[in-house]
PAGU-828259 format. One record per residue: residue number from 1; residue in three letters; y, x, z of N, C-alpha, C in turn. Coordinates in nm, 3 decimals. Example, Ala and Ser with C-alpha at 12.3 -4.5 7.8 and 13.67 -1.06 7.14 Angstrom:
# PAGU-828259
(roba 1, "ALA", (-0.569, 1.319, 0.780), (-0.450, 1.230, 0.780), (-0.330, 1.320, 0.780));
(roba 2, "SER", (-0.225, 1.285, 0.708), (-0.106, 1.367, 0.714), (0.003, 1.290, 0.787));
***
This chain:
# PAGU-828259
(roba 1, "UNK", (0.788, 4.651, 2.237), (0.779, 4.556, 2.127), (0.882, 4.446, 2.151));
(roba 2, "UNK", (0.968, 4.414, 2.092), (1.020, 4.302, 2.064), (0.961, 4.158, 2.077));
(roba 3, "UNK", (1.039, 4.042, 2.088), (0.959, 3.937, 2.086), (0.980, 3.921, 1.913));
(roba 4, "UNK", (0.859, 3.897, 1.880), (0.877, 3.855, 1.742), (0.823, 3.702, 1.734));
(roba 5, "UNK", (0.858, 3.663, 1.665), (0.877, 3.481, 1.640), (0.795, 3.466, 1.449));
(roba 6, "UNK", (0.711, 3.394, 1.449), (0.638, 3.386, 1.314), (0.660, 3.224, 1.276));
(roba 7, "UNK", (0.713, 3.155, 1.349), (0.704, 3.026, 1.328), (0.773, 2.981, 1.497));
(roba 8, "UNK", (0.845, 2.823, 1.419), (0.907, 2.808, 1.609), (0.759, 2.790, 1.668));
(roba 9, "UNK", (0.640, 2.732, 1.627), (0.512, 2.734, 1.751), (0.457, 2.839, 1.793));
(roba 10, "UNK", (0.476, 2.963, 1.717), (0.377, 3.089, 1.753), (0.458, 3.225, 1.787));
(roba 11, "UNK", (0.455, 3.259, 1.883), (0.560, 3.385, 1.957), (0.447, 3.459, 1.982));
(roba 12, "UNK", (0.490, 3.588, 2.041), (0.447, 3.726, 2.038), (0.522, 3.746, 2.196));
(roba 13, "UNK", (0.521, 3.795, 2.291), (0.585, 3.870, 2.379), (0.523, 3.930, 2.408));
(roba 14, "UNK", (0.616, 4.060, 2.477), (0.599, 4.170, 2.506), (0.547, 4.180, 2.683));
(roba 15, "UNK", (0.456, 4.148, 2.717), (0.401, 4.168, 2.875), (0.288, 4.182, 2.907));
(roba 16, "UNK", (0.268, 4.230, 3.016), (0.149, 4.262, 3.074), (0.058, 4.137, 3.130));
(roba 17, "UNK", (-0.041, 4.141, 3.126), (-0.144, 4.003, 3.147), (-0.246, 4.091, 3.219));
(roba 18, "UNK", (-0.272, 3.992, 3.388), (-0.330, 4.074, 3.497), (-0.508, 4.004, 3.421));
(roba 19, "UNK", (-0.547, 4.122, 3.399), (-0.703, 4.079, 3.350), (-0.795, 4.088, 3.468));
(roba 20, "UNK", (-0.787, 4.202, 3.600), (-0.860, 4.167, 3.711), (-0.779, 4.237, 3.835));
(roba 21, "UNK", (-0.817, 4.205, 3.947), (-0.682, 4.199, 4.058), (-0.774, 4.274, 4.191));
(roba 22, "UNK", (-0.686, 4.370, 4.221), (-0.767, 4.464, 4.363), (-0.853, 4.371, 4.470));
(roba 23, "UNK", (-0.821, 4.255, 4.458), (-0.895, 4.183, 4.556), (-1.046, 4.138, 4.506));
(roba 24, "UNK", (-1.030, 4.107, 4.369), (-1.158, 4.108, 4.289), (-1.266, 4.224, 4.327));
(roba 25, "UNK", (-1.205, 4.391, 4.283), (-1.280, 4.454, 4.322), (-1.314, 4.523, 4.431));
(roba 26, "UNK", (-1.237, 4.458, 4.531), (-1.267, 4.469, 4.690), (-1.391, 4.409, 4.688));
(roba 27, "UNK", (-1.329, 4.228, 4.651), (-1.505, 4.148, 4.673), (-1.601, 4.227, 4.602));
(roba 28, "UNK", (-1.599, 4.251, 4.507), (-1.741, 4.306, 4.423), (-1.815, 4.421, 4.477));
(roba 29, "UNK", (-1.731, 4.531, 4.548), (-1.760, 4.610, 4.609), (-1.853, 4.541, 4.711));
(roba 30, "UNK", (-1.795, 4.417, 4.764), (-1.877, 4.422, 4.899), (-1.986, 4.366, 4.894));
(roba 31, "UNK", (-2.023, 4.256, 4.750), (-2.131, 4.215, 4.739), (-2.227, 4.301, 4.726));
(roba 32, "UNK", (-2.150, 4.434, 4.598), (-2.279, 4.552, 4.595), (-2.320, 4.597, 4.736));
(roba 33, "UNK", (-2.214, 4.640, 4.817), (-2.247, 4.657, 4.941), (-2.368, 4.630, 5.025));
(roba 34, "UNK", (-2.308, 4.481, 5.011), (-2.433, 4.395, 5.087), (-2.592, 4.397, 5.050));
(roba 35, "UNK", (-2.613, 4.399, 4.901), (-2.699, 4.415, 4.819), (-2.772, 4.525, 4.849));
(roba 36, "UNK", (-2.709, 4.670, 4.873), (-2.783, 4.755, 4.876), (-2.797, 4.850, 4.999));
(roba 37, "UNK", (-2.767, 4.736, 5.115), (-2.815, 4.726, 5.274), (-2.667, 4.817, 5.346));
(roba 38, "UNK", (-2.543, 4.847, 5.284), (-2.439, 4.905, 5.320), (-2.341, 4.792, 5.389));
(roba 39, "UNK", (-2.440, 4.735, 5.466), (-2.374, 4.607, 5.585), (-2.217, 4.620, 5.632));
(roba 40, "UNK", (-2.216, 4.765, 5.725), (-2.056, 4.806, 5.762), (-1.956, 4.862, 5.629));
(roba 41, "UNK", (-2.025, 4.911, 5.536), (-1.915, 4.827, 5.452), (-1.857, 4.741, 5.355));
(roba 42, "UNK", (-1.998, 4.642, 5.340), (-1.972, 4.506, 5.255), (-1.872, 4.465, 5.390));
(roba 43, "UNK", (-1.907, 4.440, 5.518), (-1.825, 4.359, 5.600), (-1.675, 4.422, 5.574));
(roba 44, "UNK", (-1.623, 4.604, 5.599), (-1.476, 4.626, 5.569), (-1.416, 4.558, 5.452));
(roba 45, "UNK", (-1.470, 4.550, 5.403), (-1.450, 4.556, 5.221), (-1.379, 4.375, 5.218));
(roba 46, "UNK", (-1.512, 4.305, 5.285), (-1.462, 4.167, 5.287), (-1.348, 4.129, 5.377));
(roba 47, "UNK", (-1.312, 4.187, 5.482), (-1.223, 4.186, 5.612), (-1.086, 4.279, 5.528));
(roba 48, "UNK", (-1.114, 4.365, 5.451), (-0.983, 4.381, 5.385), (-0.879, 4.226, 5.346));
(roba 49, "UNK", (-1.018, 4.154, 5.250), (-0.953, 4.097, 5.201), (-0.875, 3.924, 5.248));
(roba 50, "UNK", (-0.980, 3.922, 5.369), (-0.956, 3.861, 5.472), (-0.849, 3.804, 5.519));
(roba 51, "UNK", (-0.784, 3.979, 5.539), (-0.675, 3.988, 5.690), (-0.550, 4.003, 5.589));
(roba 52, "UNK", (-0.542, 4.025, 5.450), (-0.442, 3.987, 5.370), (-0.407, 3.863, 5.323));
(roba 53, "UNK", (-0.519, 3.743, 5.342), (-0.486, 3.634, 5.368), (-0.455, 3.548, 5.439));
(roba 54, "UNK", (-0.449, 3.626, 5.560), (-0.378, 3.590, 5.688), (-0.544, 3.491, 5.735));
(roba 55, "UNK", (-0.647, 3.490, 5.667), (-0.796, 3.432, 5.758), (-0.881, 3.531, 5.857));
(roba 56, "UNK", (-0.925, 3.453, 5.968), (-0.997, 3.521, 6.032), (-1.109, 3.623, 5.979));
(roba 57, "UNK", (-1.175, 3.745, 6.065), (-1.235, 3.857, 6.040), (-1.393, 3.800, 6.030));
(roba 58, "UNK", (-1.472, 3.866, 5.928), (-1.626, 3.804, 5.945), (-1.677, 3.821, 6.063));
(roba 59, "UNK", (-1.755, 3.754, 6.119), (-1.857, 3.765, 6.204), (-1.958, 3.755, 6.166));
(roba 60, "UNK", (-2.048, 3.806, 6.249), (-2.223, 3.824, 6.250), (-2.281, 3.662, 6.214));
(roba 61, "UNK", (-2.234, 3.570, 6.313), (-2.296, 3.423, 6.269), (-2.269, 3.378, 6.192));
(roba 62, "UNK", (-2.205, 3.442, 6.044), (-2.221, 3.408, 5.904), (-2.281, 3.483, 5.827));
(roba 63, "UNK", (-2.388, 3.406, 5.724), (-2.455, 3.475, 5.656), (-2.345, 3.510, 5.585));
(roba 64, "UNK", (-2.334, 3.704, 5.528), (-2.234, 3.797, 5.507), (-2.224, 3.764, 5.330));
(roba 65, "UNK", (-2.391, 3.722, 5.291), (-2.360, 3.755, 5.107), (-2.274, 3.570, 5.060));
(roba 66, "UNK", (-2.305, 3.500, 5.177), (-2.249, 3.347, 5.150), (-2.106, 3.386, 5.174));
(roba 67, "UNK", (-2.082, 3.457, 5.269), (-1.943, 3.470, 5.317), (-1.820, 3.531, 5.195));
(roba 68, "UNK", (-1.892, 3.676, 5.129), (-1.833, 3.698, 5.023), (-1.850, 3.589, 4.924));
(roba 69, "UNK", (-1.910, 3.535, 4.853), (-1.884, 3.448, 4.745), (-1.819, 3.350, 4.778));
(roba 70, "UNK", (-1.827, 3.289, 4.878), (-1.715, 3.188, 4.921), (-1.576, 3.220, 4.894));
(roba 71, "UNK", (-1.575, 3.363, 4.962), (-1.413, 3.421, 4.965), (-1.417, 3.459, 4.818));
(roba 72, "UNK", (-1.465, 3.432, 4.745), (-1.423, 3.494, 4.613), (-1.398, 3.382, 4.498));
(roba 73, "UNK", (-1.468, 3.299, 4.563), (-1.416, 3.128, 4.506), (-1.277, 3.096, 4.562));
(roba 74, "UNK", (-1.241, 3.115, 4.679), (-1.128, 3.142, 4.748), (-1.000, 3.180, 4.662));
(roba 75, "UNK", (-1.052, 3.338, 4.699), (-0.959, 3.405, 4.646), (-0.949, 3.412, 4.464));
(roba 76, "UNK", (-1.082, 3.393, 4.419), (-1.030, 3.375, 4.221), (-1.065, 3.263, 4.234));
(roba 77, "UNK", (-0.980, 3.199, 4.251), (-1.024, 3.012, 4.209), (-0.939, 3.016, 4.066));
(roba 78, "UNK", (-0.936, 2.989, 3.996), (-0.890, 2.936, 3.860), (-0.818, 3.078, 3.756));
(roba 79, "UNK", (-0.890, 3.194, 3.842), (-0.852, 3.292, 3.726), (-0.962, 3.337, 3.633));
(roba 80, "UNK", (-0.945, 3.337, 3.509), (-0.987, 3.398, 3.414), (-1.057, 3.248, 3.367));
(roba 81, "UNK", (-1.119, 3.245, 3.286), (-1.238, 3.101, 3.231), (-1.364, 3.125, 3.276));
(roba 82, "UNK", (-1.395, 3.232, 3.336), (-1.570, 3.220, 3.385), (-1.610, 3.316, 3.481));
(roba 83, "UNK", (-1.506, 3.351, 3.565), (-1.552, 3.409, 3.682), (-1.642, 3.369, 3.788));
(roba 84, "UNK", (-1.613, 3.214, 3.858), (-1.713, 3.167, 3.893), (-1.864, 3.185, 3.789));
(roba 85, "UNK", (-1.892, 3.125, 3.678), (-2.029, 3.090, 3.606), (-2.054, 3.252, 3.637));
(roba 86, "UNK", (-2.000, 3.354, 3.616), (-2.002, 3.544, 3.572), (-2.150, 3.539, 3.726));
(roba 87, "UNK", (-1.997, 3.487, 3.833), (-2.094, 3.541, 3.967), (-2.236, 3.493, 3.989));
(roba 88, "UNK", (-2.215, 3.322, 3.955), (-2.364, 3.262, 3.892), (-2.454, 3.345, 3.878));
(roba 89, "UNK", (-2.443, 3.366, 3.751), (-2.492, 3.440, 3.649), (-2.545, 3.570, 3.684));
(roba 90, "UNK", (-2.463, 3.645, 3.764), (-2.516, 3.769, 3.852), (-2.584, 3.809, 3.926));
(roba 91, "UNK", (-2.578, 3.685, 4.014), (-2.607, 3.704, 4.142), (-2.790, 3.572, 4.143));
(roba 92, "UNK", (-2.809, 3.527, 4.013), (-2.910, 3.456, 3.959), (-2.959, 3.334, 4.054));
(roba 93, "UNK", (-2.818, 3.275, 4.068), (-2.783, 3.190, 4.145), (-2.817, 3.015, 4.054));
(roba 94, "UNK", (-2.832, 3.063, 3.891), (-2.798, 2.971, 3.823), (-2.887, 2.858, 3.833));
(roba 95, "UNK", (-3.014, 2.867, 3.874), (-3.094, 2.774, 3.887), (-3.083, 2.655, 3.966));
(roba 96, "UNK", (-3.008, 2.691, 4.093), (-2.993, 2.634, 4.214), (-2.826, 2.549, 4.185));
(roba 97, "UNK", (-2.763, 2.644, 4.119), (-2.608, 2.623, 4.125), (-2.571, 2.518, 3.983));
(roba 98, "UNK", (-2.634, 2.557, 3.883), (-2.585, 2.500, 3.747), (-2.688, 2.390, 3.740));
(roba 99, "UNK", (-2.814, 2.372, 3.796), (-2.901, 2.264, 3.751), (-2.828, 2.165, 3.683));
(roba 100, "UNK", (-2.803, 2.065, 3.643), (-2.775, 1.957, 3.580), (-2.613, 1.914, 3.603));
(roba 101, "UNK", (-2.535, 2.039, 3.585), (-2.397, 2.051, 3.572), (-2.365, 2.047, 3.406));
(roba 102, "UNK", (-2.473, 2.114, 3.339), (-2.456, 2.068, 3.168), (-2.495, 1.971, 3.083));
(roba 103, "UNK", (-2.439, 1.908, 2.968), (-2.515, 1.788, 2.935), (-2.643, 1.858, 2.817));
(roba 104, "UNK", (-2.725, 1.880, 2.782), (-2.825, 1.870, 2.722), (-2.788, 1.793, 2.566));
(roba 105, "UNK", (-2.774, 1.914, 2.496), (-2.717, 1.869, 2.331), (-2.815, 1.852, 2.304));
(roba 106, "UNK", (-2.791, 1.730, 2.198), (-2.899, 1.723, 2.067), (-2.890, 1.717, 1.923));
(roba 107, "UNK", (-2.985, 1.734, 1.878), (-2.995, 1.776, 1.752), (-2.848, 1.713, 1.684));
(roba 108, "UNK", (-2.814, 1.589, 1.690), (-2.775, 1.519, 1.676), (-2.582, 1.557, 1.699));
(roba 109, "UNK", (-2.568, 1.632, 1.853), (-2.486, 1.637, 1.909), (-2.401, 1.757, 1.813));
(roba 110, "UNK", (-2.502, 1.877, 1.783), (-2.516, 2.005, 1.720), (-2.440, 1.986, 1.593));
(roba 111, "UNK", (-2.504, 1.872, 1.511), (-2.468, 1.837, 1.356), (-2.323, 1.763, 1.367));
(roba 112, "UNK", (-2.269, 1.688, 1.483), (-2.124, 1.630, 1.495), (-2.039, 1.729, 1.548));
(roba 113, "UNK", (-2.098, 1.868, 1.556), (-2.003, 1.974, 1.601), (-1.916, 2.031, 1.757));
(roba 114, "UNK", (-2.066, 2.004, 1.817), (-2.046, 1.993, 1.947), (-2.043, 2.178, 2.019));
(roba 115, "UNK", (-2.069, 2.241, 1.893), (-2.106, 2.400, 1.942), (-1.982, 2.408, 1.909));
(roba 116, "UNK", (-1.873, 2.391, 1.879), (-1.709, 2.412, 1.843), (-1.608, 2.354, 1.954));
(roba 117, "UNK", (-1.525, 2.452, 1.922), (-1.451, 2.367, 2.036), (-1.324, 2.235, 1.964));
(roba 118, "UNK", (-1.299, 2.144, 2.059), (-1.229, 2.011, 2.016), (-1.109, 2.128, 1.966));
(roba 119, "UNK", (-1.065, 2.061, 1.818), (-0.953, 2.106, 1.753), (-0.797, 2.022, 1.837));
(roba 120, "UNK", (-0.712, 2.117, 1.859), (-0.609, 2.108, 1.944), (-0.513, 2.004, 1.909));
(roba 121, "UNK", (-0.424, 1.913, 1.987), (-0.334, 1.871, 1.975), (-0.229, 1.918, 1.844));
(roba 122, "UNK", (-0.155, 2.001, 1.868), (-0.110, 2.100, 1.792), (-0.136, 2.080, 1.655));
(roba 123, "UNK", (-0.326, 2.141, 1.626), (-0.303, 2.139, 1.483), (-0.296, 1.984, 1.400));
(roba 124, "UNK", (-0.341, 1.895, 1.516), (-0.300, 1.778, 1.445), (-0.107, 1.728, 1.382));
(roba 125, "UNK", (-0.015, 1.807, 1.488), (0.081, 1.800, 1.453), (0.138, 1.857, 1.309));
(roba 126, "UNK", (0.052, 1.963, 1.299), (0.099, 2.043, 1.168), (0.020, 2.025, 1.063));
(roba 127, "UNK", (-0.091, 1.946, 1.094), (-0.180, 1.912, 0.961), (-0.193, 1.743, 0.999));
(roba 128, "UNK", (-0.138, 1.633, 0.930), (-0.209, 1.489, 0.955), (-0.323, 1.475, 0.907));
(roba 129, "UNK", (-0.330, 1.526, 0.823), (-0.475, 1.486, 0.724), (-0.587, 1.537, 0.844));
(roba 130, "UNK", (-0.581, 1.601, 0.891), (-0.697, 1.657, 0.968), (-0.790, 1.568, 1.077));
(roba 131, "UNK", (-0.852, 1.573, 1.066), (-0.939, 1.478, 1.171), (-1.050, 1.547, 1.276));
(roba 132, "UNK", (-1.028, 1.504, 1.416), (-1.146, 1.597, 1.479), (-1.274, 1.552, 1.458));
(roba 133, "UNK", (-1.345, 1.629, 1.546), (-1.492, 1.681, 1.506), (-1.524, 1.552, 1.561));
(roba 134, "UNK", (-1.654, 1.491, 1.520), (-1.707, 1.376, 1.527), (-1.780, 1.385, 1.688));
(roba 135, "UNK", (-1.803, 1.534, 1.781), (-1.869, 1.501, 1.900), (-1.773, 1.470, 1.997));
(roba 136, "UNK", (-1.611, 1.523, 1.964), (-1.553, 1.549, 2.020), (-1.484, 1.439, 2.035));
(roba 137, "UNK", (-1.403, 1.355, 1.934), (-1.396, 1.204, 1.894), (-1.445, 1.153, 1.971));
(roba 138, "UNK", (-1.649, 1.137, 1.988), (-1.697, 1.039, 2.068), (-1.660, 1.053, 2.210));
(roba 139, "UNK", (-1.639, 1.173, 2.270), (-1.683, 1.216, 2.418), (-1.472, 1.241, 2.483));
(roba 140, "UNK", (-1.410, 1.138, 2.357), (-1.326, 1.134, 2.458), (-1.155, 1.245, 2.380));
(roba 141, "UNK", (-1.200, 1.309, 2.278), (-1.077, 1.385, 2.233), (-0.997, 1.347, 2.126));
(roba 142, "UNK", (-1.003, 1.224, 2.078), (-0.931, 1.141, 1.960), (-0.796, 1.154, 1.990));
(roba 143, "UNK", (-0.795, 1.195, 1.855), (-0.589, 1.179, 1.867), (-0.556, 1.096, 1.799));
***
């Protein structure tokens, strides 16, 4: 495909976008691992990914299922938008981990359009008339 151009703000290119990465499913492997009492090889699995980061090999005096999620905060720190919350979420961690990391909408919050996301920089450039959402305004996104 060509790069095609629809406007100077909005392009098209032609490339590949890494959606998940061998080291991902090294870790995942090893959590299942661990999970379903396959100890020697949640530990290979995690020591793969280890010794490609040039960090030391697990040992026994770490708890092994803390050890993988650590290394996986590690190693996917800022890929994708919800890999961390995913493992949360999986591993039903959320109680302990998310407690009072969210703010608690209200009725109130709902009706100023707080279930939307803040409208972008951008479209304010190409539309003036436009005005953001009234939750978003309050909590800090006024242009």
């Amino acid at each position: 495909m060509a790069n095609l151009t629809f406007s100077h703000y909005f392009s098209i290119y032609d490339l590949n976008e890494i959606q998940i990465r061998l080291a991902d499913i090294y870790l995942l492997r090893a959590e299942m691992r661990a999970k379903s009492g396959d100890i020697p090889g949640a530990i290979a699995d995690l020591n793969v990914i280890r010794k490609r980061a040039g960090a030391k090999e697990y040992t026994p005096d770490e708890n092994l299922e803390e050890a993988i999620a650590l290394e996986r905060d590690k190693e996917l720190f800022l890929e994708g938008i919800c890999t961390r919350y995913l493992d949360i979420v999986r591993n039903r961690a959320f109680r302990e981990k998310l407690r009072g990391k969210f703010k608690t909408l209200s009725a109130q919050d709902v009706k100023d359009g707080a279930l939307f996301f803040p409208i972008s920089f951008d479209a304010f450039q190409n539309n003036t008339k436009m005005t953001q959402n009234i939750y978003w305004k309050r909590n800090g996104f006024a242009i």
